[in-house]
N, C-alpha and C positions, 0 to 999 in steps of 0.2 A: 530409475528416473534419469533420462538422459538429454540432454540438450546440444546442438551443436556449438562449437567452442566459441567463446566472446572472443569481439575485436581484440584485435592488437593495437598501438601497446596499450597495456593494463596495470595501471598504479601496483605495487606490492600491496597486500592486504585487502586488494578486490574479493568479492567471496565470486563463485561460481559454480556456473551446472558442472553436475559430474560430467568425465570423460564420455567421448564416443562412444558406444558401444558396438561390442567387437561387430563389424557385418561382414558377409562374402565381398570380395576385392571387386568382384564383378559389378554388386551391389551399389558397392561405397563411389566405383567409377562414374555407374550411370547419376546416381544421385547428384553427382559433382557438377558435372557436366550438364545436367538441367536445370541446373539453377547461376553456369556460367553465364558472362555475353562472349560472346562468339569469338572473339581476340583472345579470351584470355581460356576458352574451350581449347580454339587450335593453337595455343602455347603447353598445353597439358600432353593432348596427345601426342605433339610431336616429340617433348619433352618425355613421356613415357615409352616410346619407341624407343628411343634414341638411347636413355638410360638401357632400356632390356637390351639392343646391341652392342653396346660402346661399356656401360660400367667397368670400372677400372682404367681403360685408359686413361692416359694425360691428354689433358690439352695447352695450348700456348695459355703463357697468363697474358689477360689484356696489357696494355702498352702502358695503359696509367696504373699497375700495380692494386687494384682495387678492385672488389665485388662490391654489387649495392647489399646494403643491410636493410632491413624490415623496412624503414621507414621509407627507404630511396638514399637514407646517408649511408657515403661511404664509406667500408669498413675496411682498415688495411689486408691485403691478403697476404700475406706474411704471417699474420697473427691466426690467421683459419686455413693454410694450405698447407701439403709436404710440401721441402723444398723444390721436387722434382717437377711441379706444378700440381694441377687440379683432377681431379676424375672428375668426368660426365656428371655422375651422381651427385656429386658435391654440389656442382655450379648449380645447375637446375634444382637442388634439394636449398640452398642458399638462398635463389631467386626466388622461388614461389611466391612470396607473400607481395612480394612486389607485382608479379606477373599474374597470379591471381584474385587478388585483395586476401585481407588481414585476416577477412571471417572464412575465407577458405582454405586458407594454408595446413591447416592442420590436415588435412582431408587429402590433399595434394602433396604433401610432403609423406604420407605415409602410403599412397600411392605407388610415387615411386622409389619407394622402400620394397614395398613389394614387386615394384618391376626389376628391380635391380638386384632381388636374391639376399638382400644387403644379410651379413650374417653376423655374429657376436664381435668383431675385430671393426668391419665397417660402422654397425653401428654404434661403438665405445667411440670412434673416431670424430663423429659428426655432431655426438654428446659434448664433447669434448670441447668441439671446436665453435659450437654453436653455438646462437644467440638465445634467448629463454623462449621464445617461441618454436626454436630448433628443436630444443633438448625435450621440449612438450610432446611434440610430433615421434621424438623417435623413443619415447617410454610410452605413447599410444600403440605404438606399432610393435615392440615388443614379445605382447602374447602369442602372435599369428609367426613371428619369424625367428624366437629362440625357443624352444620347447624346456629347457634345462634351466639350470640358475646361473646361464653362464653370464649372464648381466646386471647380475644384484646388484653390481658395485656401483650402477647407474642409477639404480633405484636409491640406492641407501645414499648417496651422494644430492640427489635430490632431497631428500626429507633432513639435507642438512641446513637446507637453503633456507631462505624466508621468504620467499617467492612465494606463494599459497597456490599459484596455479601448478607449480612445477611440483609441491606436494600432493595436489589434492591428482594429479597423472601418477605421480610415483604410485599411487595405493590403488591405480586401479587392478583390472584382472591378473597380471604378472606380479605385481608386489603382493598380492590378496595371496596367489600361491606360490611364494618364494621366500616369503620374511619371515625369519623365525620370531615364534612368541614373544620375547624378550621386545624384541625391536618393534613387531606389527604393535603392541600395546603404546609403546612411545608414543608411534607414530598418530595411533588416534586421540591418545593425550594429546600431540603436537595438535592437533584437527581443532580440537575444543578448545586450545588456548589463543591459538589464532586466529579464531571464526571459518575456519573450512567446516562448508556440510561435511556430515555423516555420510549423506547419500553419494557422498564423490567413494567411499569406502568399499572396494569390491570384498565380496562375499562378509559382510560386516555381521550378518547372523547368522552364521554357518561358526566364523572363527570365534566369534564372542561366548557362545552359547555354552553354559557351564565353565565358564572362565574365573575361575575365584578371583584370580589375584587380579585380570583387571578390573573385577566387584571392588575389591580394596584397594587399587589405584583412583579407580573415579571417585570413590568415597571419601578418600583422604582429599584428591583434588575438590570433590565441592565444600568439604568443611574449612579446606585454607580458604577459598572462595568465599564464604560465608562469613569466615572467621575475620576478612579484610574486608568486608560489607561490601562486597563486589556480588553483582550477579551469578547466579549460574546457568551456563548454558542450558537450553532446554533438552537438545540433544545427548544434555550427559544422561539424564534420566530413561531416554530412550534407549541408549544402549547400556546402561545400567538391569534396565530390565530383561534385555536380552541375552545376560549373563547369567539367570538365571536360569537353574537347572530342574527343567520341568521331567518327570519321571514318566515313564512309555505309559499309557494306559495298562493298565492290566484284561485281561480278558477271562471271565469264568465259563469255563464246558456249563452249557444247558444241557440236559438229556433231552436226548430225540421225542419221549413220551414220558412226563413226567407221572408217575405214581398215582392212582386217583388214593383219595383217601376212604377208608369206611367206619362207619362209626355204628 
């Protein structure tokens, strides 16, 4: 169940649709781009060009020391640049939300993630350096451009946050196959305790399924629950159940002819 991503910005403890789901780069372009108006289409493509050409270089920093931030305020660039100036990537992955609006940035920032190659070093950088709408975009992008777990650190950094949107991106497909047990169980504890859907949880009954201990996580957590006359989530029960260790069917040989009887 997947939605594309709400406006920016978004109070902390917004709930929302699960992440993007993964599509072809080709895909996720044309989609972009058809639902652009036309200023902010030929800001994309030239902005994608330019990244596949130029990423990695520097550029002059503008003369007032500042990029715009999400909203159009300005952020010092000091605090988001190397000293040596900016790469392409940067600026253009920085601007989107202003040059495309709020509901497309994610979509455009991952984009030209893709145009740019970006690999485990670039994208720690731009996590790093980013705004919570940044860091969203480049744990979307992720799946498609680290194969390995060389970016855990980005995920588990996220679900430290209280951000719910920057959690409920950490768990999607790359956190689904990179977090070990220990921590993937936290983390949908974290879900339940602070209103993120289930359904933002990639592969949530695949990893659950016959999971004892997070059967006796959720069950201790609904009995505090209980015990403080506090609701319980209804989704604990949903993936309470999917912890549940259903045994293969069994199959019995019929004989190809079975026996007549005679009496």
């Amino acid at each position: 169940m997947t939605a594309d991503p709400a406006p920016d910005p978004a109070p902390q403890g917004t709930l929302h649709a699960a992440p993007p789901a993964p599509v072809p780069t080709a895909e996720r372009r044309a989609r972009l781009a058809a639902r652009l108006p036309a200023p902010a289409r030929d800001w994309l493509e030239d902005a994608l060009t330019t990244v596949a050409d130029e990423s990695g270089t520097a550029v002059a920093r503008e003369p007032s020391g500042t990029v715009a931030g999400e909203s159009g305020t300005a952020v010092a660039e000091e605090s988001r640049t190397p000293a040596a100036g900016v790469s392409v990537l940067e600026l253009r992955f920085a601007e989107a939300g202003r040059r495309v609006g709020p509901d497309a940035a994610d979509d455009a920032r991952i984009l030209l993630l893709h145009a740019a190659g970006a690999g485990p070093g670039t994208l720690a950088r731009l996590y790093r350096q980013g705004t919570a709408a940044e860091r969203r975009a480049v744990l979307h992008a992720l799946p498609a451009l680290v194969p390995g777990d060389e970016a855990l650190d980005l995920v588990e950094d996220a679900l430290r946050t209280n951000d719910t949107r920057l959690v409920a991106a950490a768990l999607g497909p790359y956190g689904a196959r990179h977090l070990p047990a220990h921590q993937w169980r936290h983390a949908v504890l974290k879900c339940l305790f602070t209103g993120v859907p289930l359904d933002t949880v990639g592969r949530l009954a695949e990893r659950a399924h016959g999971d004892a201990e997070l059967a006796r996580m959720l069950n201790d957590f609904a009995a505090e629950r209980g015990a403080a006359g506090r609701t319980v989530p209804a989704d604990l029960y949903r993936v309470l159940a999917l912890t549940e260790a259903t045994p293969e069917p069994t199959s019995v040989p019929v004989p190809a002819s079975a026996p007549q009887e005679t009496h």
